[in-house]
N, C-alpha and C positions, 0 to 999 in steps of 0.2 A: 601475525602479519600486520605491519605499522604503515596503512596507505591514510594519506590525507586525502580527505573530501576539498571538491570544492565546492566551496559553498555561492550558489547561484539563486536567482530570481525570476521568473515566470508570471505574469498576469497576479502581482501584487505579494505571492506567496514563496516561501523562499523554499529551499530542497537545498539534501547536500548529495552531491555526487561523486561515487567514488567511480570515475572510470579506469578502468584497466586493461582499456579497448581490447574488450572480448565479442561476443556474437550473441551470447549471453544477457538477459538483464532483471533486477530482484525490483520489483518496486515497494517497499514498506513505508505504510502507513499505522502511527502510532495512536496511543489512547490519550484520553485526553489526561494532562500529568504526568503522563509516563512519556521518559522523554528516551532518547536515541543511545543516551549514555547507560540506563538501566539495562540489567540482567540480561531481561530475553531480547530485548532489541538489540544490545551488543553483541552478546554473543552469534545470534543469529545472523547480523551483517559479518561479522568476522568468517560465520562457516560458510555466508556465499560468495565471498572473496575468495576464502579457499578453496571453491568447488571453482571459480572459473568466470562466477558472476561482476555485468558489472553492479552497483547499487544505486539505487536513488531513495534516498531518506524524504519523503515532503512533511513538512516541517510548520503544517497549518498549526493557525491559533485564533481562539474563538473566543471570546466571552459569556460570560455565565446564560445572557438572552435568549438565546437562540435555542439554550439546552430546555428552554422553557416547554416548545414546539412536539409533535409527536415522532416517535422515531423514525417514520420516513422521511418525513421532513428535516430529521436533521440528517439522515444518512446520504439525501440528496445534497445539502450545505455540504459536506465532507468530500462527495462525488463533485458535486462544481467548483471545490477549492482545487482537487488533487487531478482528477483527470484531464484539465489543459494541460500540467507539467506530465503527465503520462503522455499523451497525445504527443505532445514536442520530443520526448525522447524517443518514443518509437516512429517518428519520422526525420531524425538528425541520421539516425544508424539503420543499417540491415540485420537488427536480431534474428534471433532464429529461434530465441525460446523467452518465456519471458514467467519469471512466478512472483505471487504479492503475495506480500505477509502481511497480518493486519494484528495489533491488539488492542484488544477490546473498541473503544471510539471505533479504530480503522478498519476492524472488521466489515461493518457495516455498508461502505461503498464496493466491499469485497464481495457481499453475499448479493446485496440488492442491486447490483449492476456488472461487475467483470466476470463473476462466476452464470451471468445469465447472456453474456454479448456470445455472439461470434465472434473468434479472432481469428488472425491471420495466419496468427504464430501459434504454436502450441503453448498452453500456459496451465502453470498449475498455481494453488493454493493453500498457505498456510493461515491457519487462524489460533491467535493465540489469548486465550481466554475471550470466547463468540458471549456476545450476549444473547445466551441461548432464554434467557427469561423473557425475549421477543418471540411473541407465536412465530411471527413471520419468517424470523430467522431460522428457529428451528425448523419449521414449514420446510424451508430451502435447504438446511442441511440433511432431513433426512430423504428427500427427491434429489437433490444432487447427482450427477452423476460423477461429480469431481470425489465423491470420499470413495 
C-alpha cells in the first residue's frame, strides 16, 4: 500500500501523517536513531494502514544533553514533545480506537504516561524493544493490565 504522508508541524515538532480518514488512529513514536523508514517502523505503519489505521509518525529530535538526565526525566522530554501532537489529532477527528507503538526511545512516554491515563477511546499498545533494563519500566509491564 503506497500512501504519502503529510508531513505537518505542531508546537515546534514535526509528525507525518498518513490519513486515510478512518475512525481509527496508530500513533508511533520512534527510538532514538531509528528512524520511520527502518524495519519495524515501516513495516508496522504499513500493517496499520492495512488494517484500517489512520497514522501519525512524530518525528521528535533531541540532542545528545538531555540523554544526560535520569530516565523519567527524559521519558517526560519525549511525553512533552509528542503528546501536544497526540492531543491535536484526537481532537481534529472522532476516533474510536486509538494504539501506540513505541520503540525503544518511544516506548517510554508509552509506559510512564498513556498506558497509565484514562482515555476516552479505547486504546491498545505495542512496544517494540521496551527498555525493560528500567526497573520502572519493567515495574509497569508486569502490573499492566494492557499485556
Amino acid at each position: 500500500m503506497k500512501i504519502k504522508p503529510r508531513k505537518e508541524q505542531y508546537n515546534d515538532v514535526t509528525y507525518n501523517y498518513f490519513d486515510i480518514e478512518r475512525d481509527k488512529v496508530c500513533f508511533m513514536f520512534s527510538g532514538t536513531g531509528y528512524t520511520y523508514e527502518r524495519p519495524l517502523l515501516y513495516y508496522s505503519t504499513e500493517l496499520m494502514l492495512e488494517l484500517g489505521y489512520d497514522v501519525v509518525q512524530v518525528c521528535y529530535g533531541f540532542n545528545s544533553q538531555p540523554f544526560e538526565q535520569g530516565p523519567e526525566a527524559i521519558s517526560a522530554m519525549v511525553y512533552n514533545a509528542a503528546n501536544p501532537i497526540v492531543e491535536y489529532i484526537l481532537n481534529t477527528k472522532s476516533y474510536t480506537e486509538a494504539v501506540y507503538i513505541g520503540k525503544s526511545l518511544g516506548t517510554l512516554p508509552i509506559t510512564d504516561f498513556y498506558m497509565q491515563q484514562a482515555s476516552s477511546i479505547p486504546s491498545r499498545f505495542v512496544l517494540l524493544t521496551p527498555l525493560l533494563s528500567l526497573d520502572h519500566v519493567m515495574k509497569i509491564c508486569l502490573v499492566s493490565r494492557h499485556f
